[in-house]
VMD Tcl script that builds the backbone (N, CA, C; Angstrom):
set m [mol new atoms 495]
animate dup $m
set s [atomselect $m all]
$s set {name element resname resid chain x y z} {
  {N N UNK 1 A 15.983 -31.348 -6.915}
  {CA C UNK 1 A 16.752 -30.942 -5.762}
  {C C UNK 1 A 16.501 -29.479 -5.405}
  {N N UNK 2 A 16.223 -28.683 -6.683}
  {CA C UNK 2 A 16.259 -27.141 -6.429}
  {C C UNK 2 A 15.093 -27.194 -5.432}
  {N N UNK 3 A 13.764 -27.679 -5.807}
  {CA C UNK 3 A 12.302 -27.636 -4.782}
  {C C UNK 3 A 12.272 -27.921 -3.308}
  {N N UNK 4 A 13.192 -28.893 -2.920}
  {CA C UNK 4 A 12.868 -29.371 -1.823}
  {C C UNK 4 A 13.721 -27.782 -1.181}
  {N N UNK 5 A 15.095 -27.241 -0.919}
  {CA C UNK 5 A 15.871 -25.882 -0.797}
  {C C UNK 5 A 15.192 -25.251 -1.110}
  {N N UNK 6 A 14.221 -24.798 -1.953}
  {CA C UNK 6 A 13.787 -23.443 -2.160}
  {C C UNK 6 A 12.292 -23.867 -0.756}
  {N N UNK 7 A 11.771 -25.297 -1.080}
  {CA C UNK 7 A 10.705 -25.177 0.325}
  {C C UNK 7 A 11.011 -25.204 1.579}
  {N N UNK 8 A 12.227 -25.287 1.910}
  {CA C UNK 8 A 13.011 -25.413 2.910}
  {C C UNK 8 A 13.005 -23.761 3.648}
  {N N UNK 9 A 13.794 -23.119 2.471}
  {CA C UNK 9 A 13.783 -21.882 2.692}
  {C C UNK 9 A 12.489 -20.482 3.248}
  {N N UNK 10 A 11.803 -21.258 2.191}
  {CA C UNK 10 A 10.087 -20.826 2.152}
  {C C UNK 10 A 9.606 -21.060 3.574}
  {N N UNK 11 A 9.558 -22.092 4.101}
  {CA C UNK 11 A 9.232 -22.760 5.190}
  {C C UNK 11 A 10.067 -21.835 6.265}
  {N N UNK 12 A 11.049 -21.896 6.387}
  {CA C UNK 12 A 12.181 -21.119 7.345}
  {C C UNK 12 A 11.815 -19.618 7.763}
  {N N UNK 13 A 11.214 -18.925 6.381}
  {CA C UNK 13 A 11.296 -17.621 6.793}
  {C C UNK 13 A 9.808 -17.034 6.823}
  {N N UNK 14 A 8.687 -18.070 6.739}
  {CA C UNK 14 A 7.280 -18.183 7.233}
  {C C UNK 14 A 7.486 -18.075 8.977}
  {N N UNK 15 A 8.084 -19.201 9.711}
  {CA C UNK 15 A 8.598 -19.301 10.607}
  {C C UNK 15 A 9.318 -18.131 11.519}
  {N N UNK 16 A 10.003 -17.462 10.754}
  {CA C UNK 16 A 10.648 -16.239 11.597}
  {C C UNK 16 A 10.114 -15.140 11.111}
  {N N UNK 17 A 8.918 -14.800 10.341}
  {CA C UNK 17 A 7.748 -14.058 10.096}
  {C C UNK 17 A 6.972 -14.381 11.281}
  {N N UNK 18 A 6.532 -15.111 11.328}
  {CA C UNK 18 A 5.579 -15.726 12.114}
  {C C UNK 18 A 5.851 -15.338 13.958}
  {N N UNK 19 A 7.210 -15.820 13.913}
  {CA C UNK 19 A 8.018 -15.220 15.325}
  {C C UNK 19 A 8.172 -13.923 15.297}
  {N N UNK 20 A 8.285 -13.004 14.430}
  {CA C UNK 20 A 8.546 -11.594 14.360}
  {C C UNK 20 A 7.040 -10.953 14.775}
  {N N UNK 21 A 5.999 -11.730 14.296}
  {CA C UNK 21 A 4.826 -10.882 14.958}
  {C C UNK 21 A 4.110 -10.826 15.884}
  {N N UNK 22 A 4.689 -11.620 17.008}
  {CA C UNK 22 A 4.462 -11.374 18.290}
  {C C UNK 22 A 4.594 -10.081 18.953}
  {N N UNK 23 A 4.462 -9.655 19.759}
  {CA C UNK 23 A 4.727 -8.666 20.333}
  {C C UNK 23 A 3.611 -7.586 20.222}
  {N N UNK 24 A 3.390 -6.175 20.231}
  {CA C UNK 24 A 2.192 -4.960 19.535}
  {C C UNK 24 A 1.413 -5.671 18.931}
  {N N UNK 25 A 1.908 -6.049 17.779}
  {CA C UNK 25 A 1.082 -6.259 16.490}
  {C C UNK 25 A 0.322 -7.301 17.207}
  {N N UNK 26 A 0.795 -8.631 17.998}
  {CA C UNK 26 A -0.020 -9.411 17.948}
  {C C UNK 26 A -1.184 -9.182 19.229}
  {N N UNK 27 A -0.880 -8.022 19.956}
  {CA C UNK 27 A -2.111 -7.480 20.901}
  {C C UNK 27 A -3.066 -6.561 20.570}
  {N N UNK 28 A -2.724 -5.545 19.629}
  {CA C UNK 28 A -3.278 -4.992 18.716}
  {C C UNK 28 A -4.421 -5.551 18.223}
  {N N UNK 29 A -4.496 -6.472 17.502}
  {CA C UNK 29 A -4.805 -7.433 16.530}
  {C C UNK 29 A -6.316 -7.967 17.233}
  {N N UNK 30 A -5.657 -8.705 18.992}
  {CA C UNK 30 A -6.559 -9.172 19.633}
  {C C UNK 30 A -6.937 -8.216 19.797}
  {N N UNK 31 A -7.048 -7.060 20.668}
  {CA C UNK 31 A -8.013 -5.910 21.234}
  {C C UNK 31 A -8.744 -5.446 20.253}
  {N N UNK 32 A -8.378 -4.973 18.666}
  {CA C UNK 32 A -9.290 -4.901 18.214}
  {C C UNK 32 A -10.376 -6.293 17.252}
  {N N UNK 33 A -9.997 -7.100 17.079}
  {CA C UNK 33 A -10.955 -8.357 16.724}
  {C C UNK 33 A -11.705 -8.501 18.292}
  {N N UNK 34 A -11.316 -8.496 19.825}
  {CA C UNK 34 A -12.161 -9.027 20.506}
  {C C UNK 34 A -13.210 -7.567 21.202}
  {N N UNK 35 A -12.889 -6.043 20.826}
  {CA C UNK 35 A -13.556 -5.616 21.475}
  {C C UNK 35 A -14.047 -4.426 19.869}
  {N N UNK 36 A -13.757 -4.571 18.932}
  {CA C UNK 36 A -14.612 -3.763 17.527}
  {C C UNK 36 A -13.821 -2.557 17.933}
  {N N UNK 37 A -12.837 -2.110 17.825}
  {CA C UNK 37 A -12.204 -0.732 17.966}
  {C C UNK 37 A -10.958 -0.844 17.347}
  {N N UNK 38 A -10.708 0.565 17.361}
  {CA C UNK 38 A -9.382 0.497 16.078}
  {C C UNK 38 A -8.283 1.300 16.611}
  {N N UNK 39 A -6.612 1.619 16.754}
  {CA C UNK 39 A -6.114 1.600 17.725}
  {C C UNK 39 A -5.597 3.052 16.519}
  {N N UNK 40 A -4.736 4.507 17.474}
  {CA C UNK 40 A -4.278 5.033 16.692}
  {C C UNK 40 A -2.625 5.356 16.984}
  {N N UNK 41 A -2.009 5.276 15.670}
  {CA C UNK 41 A -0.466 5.610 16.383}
  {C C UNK 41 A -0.659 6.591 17.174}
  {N N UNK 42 A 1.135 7.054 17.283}
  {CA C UNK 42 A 1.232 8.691 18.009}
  {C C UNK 42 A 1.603 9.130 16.952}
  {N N UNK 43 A 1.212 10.567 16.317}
  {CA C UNK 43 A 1.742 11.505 15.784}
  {C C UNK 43 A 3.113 11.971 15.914}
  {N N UNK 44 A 4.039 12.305 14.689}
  {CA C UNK 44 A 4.998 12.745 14.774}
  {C C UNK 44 A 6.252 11.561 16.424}
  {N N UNK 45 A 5.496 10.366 16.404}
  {CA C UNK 45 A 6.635 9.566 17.377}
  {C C UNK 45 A 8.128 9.848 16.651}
  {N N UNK 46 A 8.250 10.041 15.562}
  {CA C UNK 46 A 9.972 9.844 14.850}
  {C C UNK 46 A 10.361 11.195 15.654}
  {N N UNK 47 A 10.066 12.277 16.114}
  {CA C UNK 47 A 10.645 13.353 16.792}
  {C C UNK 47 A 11.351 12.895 18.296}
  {N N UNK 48 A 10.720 11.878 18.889}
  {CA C UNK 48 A 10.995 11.437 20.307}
  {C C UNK 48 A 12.444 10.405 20.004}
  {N N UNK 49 A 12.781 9.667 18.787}
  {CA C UNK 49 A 13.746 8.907 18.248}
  {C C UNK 49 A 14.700 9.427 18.473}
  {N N UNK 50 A 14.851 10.622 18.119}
  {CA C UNK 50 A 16.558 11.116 18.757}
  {C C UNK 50 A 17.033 11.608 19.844}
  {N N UNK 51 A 16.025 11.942 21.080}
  {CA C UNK 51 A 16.435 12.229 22.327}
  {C C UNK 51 A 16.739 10.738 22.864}
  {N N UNK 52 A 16.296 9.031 22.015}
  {CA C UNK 52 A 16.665 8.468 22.927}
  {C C UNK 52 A 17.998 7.628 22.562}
  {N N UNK 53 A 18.501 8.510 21.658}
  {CA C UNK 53 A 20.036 8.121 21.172}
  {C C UNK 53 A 20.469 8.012 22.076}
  {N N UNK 54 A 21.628 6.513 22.276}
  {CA C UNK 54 A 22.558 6.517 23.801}
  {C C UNK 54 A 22.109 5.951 24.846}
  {N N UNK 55 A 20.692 6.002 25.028}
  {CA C UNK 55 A 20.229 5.932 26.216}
  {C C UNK 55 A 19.852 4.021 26.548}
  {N N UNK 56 A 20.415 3.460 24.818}
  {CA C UNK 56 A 20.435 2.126 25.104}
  {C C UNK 56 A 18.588 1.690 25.123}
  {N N UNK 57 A 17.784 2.217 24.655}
  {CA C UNK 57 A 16.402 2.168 24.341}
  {C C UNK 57 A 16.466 2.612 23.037}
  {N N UNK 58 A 15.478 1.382 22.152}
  {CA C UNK 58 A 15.530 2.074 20.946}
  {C C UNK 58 A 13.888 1.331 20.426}
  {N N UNK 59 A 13.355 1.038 18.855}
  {CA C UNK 59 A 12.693 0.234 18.566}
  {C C UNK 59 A 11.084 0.696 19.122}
  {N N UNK 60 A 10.782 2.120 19.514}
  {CA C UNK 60 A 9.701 2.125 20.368}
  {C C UNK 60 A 8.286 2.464 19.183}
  {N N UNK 61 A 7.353 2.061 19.724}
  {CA C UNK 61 A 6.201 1.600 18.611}
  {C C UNK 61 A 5.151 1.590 20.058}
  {N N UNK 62 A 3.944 2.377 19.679}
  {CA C UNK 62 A 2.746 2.600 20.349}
  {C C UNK 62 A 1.743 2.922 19.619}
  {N N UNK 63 A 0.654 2.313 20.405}
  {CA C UNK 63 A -0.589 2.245 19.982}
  {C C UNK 63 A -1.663 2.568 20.753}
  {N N UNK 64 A -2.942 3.394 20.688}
  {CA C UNK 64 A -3.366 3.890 21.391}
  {C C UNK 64 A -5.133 3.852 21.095}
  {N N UNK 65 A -5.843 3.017 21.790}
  {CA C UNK 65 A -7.303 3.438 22.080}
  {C C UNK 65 A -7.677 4.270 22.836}
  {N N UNK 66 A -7.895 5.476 22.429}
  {CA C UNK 66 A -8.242 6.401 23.094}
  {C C UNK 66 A -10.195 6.373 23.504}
  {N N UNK 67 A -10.438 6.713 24.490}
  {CA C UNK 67 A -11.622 6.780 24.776}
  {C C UNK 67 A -12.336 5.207 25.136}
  {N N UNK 68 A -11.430 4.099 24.978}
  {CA C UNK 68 A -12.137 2.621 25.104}
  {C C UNK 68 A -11.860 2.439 26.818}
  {N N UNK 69 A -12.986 2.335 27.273}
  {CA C UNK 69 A -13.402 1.483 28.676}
  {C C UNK 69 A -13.330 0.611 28.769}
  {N N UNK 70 A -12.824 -0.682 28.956}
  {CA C UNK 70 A -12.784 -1.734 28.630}
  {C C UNK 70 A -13.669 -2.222 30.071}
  {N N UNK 71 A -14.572 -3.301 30.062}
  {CA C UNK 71 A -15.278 -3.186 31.656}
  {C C UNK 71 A -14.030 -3.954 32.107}
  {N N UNK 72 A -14.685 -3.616 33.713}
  {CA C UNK 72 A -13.571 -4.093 34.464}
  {C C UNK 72 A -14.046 -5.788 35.006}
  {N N UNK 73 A -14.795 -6.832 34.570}
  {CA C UNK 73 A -14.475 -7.842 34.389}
  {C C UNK 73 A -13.879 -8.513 33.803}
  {N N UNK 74 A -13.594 -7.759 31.988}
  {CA C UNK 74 A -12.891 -8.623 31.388}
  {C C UNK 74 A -11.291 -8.542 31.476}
  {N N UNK 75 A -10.850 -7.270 32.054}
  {CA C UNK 75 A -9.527 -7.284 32.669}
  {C C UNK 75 A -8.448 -8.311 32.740}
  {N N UNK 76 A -9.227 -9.446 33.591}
  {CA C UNK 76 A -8.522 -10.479 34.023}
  {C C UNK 76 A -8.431 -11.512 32.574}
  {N N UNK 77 A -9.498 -11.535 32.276}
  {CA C UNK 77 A -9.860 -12.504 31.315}
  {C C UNK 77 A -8.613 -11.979 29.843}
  {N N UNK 78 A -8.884 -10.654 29.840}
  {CA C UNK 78 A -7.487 -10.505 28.863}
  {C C UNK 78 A -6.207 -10.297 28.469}
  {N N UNK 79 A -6.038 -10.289 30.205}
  {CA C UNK 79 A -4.496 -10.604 30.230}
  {C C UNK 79 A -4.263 -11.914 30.125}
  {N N UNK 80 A -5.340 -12.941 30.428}
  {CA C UNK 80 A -4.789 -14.322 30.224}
  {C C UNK 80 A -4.885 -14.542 28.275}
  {N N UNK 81 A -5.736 -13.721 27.767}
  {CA C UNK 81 A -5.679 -13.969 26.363}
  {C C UNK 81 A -4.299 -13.138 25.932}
  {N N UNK 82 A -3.951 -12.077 26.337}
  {CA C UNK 82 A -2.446 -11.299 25.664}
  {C C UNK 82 A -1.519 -12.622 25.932}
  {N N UNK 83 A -1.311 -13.101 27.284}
  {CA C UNK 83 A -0.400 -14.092 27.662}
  {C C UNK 83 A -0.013 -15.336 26.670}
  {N N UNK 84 A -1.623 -15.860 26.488}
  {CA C UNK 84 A -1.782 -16.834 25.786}
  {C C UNK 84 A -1.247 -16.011 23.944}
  {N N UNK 85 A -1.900 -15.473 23.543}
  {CA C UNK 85 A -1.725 -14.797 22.274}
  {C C UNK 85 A 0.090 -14.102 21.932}
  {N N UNK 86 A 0.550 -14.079 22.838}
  {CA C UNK 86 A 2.155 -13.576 23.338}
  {C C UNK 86 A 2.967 -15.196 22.488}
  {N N UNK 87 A 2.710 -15.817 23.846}
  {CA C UNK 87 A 3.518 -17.421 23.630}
  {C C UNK 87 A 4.570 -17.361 24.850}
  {N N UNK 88 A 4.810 -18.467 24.913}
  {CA C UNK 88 A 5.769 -18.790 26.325}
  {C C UNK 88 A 6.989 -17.796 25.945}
  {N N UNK 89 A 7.784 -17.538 24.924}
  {CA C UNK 89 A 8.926 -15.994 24.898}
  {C C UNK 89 A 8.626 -14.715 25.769}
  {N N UNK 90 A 7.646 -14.620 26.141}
  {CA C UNK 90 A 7.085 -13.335 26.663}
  {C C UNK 90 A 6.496 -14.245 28.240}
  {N N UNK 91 A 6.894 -13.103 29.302}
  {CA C UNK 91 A 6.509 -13.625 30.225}
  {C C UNK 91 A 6.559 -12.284 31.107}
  {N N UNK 92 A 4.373 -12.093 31.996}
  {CA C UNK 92 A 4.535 -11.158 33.089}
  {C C UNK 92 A 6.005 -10.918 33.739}
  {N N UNK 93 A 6.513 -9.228 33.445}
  {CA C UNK 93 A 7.494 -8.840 34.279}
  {C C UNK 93 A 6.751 -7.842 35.954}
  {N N UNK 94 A 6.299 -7.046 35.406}
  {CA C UNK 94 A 5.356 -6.090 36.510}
  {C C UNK 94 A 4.006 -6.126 36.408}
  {N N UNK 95 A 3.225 -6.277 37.040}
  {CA C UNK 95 A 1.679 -6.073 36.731}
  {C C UNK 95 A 1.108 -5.131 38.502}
  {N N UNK 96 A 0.541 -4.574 38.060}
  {CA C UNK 96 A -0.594 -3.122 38.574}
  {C C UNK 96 A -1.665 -3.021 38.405}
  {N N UNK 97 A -2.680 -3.692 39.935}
  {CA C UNK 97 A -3.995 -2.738 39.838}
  {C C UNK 97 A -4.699 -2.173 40.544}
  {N N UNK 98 A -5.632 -1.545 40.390}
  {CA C UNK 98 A -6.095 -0.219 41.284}
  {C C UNK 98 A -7.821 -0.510 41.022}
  {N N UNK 99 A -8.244 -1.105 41.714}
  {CA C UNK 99 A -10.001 -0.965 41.412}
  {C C UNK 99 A -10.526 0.083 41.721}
  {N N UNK 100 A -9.975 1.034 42.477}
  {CA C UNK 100 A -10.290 2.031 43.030}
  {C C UNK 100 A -10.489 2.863 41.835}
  {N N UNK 101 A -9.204 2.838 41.135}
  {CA C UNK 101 A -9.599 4.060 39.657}
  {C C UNK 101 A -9.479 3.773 38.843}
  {N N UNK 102 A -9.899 2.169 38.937}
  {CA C UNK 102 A -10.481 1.390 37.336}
  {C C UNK 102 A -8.665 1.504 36.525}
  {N N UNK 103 A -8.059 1.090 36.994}
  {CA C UNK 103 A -6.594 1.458 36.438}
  {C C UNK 103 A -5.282 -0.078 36.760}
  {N N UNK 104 A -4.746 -0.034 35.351}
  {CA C UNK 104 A -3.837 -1.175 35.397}
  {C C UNK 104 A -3.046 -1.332 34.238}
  {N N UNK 105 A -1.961 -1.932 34.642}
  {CA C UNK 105 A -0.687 -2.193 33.875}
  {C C UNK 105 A -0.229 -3.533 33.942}
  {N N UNK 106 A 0.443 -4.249 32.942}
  {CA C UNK 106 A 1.041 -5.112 32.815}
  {C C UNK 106 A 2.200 -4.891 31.795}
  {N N UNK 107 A 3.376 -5.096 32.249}
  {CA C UNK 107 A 4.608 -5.431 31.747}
  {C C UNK 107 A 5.103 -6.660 30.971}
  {N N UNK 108 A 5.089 -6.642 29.816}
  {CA C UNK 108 A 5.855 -8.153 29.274}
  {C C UNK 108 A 6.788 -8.088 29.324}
  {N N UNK 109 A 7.972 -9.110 29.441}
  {CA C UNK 109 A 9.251 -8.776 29.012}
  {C C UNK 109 A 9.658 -10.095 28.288}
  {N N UNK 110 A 10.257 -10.166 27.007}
  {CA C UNK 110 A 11.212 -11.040 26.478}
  {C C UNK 110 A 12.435 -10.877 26.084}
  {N N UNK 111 A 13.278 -11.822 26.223}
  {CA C UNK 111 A 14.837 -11.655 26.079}
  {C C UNK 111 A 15.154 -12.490 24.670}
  {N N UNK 112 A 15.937 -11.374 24.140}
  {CA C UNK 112 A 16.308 -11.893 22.894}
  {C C UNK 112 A 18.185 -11.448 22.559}
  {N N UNK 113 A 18.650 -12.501 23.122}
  {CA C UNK 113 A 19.982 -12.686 22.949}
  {C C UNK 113 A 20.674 -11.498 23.986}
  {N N UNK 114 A 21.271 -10.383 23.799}
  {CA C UNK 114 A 21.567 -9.974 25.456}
  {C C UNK 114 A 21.069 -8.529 25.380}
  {N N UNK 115 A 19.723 -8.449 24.568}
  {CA C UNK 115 A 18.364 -7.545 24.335}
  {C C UNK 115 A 17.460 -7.785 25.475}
  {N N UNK 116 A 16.719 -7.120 25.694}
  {CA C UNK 116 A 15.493 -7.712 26.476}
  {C C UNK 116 A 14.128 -6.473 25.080}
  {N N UNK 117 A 12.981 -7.631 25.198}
  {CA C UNK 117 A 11.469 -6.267 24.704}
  {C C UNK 117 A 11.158 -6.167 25.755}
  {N N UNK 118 A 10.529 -5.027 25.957}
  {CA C UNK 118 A 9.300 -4.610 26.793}
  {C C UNK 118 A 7.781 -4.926 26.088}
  {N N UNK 119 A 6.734 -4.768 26.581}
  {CA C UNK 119 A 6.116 -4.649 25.909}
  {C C UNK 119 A 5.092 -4.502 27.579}
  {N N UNK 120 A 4.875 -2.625 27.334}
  {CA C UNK 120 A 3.691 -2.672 28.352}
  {C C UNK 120 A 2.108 -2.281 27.417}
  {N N UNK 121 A 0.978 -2.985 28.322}
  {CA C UNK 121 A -0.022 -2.773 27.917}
  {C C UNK 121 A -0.677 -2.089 29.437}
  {N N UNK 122 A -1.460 -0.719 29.064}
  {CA C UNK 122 A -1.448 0.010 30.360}
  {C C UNK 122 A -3.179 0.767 30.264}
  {N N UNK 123 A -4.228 0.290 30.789}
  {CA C UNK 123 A -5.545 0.818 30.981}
  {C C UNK 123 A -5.991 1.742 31.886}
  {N N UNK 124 A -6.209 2.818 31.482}
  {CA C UNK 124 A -6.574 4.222 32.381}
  {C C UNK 124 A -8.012 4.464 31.967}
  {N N UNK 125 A -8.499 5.188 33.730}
  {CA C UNK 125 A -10.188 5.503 33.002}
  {C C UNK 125 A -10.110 6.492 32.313}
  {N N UNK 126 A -9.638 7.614 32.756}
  {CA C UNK 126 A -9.744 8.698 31.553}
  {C C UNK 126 A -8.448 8.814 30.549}
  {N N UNK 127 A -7.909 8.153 30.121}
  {CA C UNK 127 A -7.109 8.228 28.931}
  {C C UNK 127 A -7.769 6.869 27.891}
  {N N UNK 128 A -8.105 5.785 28.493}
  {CA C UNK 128 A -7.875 4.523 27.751}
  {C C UNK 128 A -7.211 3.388 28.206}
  {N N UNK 129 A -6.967 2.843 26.921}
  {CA C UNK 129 A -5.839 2.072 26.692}
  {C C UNK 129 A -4.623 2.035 25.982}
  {N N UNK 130 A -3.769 1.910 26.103}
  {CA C UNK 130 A -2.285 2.025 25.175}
  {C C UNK 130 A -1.512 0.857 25.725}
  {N N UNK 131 A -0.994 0.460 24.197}
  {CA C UNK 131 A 0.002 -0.655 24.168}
  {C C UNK 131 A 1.382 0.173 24.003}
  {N N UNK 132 A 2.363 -0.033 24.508}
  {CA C UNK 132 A 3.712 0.109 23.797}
  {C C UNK 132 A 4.871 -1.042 23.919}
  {N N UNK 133 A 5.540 -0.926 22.963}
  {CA C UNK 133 A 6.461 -1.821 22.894}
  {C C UNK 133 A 7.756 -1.057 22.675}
  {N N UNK 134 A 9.398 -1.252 23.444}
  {CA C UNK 134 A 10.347 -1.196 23.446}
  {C C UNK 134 A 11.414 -2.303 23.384}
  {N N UNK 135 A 12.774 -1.889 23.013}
  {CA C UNK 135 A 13.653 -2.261 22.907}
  {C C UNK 135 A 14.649 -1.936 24.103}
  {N N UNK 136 A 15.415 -2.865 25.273}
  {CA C UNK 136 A 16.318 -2.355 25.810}
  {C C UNK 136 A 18.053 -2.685 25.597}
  {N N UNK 137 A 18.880 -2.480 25.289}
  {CA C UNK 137 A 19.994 -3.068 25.048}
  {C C UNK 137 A 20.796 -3.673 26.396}
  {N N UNK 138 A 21.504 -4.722 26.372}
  {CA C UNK 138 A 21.682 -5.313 27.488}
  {C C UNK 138 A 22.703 -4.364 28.480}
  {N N UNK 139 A 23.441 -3.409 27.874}
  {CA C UNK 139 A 23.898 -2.512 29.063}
  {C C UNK 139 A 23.031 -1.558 29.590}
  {N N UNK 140 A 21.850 -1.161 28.990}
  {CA C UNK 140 A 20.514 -0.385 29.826}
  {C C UNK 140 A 20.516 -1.297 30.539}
  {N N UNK 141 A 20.196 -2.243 30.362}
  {CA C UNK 141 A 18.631 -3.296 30.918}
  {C C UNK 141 A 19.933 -3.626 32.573}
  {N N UNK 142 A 21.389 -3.967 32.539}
  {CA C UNK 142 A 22.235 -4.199 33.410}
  {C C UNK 142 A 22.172 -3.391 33.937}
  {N N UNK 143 A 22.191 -1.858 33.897}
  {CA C UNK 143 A 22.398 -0.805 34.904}
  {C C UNK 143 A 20.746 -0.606 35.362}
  {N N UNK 144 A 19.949 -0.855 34.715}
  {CA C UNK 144 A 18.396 -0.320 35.709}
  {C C UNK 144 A 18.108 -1.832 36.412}
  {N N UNK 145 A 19.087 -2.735 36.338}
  {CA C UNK 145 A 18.727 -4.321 37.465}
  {C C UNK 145 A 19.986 -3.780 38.655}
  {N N UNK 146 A 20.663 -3.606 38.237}
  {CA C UNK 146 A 22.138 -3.427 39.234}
  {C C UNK 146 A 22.005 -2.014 40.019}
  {N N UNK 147 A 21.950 -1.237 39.331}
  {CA C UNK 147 A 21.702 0.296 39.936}
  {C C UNK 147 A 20.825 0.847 39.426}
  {N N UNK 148 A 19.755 0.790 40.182}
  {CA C UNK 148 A 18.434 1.521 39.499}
  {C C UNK 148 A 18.418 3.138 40.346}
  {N N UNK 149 A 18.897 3.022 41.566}
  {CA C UNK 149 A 18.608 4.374 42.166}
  {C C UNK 149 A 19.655 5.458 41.173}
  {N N UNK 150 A 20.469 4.802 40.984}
  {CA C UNK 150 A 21.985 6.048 40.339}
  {C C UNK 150 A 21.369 6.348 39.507}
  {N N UNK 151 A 20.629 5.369 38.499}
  {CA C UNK 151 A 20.263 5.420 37.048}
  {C C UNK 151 A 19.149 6.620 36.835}
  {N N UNK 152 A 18.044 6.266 38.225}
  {CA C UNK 152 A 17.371 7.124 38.238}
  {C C UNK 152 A 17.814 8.627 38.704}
  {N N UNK 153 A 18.657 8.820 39.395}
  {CA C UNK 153 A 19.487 10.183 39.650}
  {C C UNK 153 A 19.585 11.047 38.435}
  {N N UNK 154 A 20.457 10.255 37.572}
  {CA C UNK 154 A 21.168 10.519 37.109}
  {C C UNK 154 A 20.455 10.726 35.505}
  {N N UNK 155 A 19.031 10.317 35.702}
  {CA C UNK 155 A 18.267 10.966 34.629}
  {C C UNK 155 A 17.629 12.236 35.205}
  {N N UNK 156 A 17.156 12.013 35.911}
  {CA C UNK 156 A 16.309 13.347 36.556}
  {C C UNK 156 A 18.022 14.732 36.546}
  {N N UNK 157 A 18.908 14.296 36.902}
  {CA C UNK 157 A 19.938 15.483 36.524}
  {C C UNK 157 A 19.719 15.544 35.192}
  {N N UNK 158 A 19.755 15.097 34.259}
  {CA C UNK 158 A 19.818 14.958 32.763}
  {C C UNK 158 A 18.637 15.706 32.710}
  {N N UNK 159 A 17.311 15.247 33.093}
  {CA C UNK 159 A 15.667 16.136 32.892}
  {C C UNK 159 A 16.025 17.684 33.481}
  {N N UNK 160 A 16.971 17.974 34.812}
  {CA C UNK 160 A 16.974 19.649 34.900}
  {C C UNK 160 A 17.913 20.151 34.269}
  {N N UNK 161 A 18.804 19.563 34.155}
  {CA C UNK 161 A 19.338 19.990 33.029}
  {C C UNK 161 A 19.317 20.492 31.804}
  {N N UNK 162 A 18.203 19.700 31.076}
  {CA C UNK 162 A 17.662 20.528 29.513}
  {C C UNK 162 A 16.514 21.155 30.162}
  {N N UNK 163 A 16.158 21.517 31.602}
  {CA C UNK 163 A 14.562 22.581 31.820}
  {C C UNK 163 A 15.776 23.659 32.093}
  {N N UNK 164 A 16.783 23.891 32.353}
  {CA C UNK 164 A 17.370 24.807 32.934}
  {C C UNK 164 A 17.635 25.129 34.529}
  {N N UNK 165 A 17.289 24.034 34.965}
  {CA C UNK 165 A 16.530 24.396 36.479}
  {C C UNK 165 A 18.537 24.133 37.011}
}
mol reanalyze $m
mol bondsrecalc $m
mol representation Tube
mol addrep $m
C-alpha cells in the first residue's frame, strides 16, 4: 500500500515541476538549443527588488543575449516555437513589429489564480535579445486594465519625485 502513495506522490510533484518550468526557463532553453548561444543574467538585479515593494510587481527574472541578431526570417517562425514550447496557459497578450529597425516584442501573459505572469520576449538590433519574466498581483494588474492613464500619472509623479524635479 505504502508504493502505490509514495508513486502517487512522486508522480504529482514531477507534474507540478514540470508545470513550474514553463515560462523564462522554458524560452531560454529553446533560444539557446535552437540558435548555439548562451543567455546572461543582470548583474546585481536583487538591488532593483526593493524599489518594487508595493508596487504589486514582484518575481522579476531576466535574461539577456547580448549582441545575438537573430535574422529576420526566423522571427516569425519563433514565436510560433515560444508559443508552442509555452503551452496553451500562456497566451499572445501584445505583440510589436518594426521591419524598419529590425525590432520586436511579444508579450505573454498567464493567469494564475487572481495573479497574472508576464513574460515579455523583446529583439532589438543594437541591444539584442532579452527575455523577462514578471509577476503582477491582481490589484496591479486591476488598476493598469481599469485606469491605466491615473496609474500612469501617478508613476511618473512618483519618478519626479525621487529626481527632485
Amino acid at each position: 500500500m505504502k508504493r502505490p502513495v509514495w508513486l502517487i506522490l512522486v508522480l504529482t510533484s514531477a507534474c507540478a515541476a514540470a508545470s513550474a518550468q514553463t515560462g523564462i526557463k522554458t524560452v531560454v532553453k529553446l533560444l539557446e538549443t535552437r540558435y548555439s548561444i548562451h543567455h546572461h543574467g543582470v548583474p546585481a538585479l536583487w538591488l532593483a527588488k526593493p524599489f518594487m515593494f508595493g508596487s504589486g510587481v514582484g518575481g522579476l527574472k531576466i535574461a539577456e543575449f547580448e549582441n545575438f541578431r537573430m535574422p529576420s526570417e526566423d522571427a516569425g517562425m519563433l514565436q510560433q516555437q515560444v508559443g508552442a514550447a509555452l503551452g496553451p496557459e500562456w497566451f499572445p497578450f501584445v505583440e510589436t513589429w518594426s521591419k524598419r529597425d529590425r525590432e520586436w516584442s511579444v508579450i505573454y501573459a498567464k493567469e494564475t489564480g487572481d495573479k497574472m505572469q508576464l513574460l515579455i520576449v523583446t529583439s532589438e538590433e543594437n541591444h539584442g535579445l532579452t527575455v523577462l519574466q514578471l509577476n503582477v498581483s491582481g490589484k496591479a494588474r486591476e488598476q493598469w486594465f481599469n485606469e491605466p492613464i491615473s496609474c500612469a500619472k501617478r508613476d511618473h509623479k512618483k519618478q519626479e519625485a525621487k529626481n527632485g524635479e
